[in-house]
C-alpha positions, 0 to 999 in steps of 0.5 A: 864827389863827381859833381866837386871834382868837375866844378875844382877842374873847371874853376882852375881852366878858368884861373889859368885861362884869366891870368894867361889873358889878364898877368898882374904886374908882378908877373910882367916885371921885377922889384926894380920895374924891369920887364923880365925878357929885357936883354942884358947889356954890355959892360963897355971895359970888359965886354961881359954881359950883365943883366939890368937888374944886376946894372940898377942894384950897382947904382942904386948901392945894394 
């Protein structure tokens, strides 16, 4: 029990350690393509701020 526990422990430090190094895309952006940490933009009449997602749902009619 020793011996599988060790190798379960070890085989998940290795995961960890490859996604941390090698994220599939999806970890990179959202449905829409847009990089996660992207800054929110400015709406020019009000001066509130809206994320890009919620800019790309308003033209694209969802």
């Amino acid at each position: 029990m020793r011996f599988f526990s060790f190798f379960v422990g070890i085989g998940s430090i290795i995961t960890l350690i490859y996604v941390f190094f090698f994220p599939p895309k999806s970890m990179l952006s959202d449905k829409f393509g847009v990089p996660h940490f992207t800054p929110e933009v400015i709406h020019p009449e009000t001066g509130s701020t809206l994320t890009v997602s919620e800019l790309i749902r308003h033209f694209k009619g969802q």
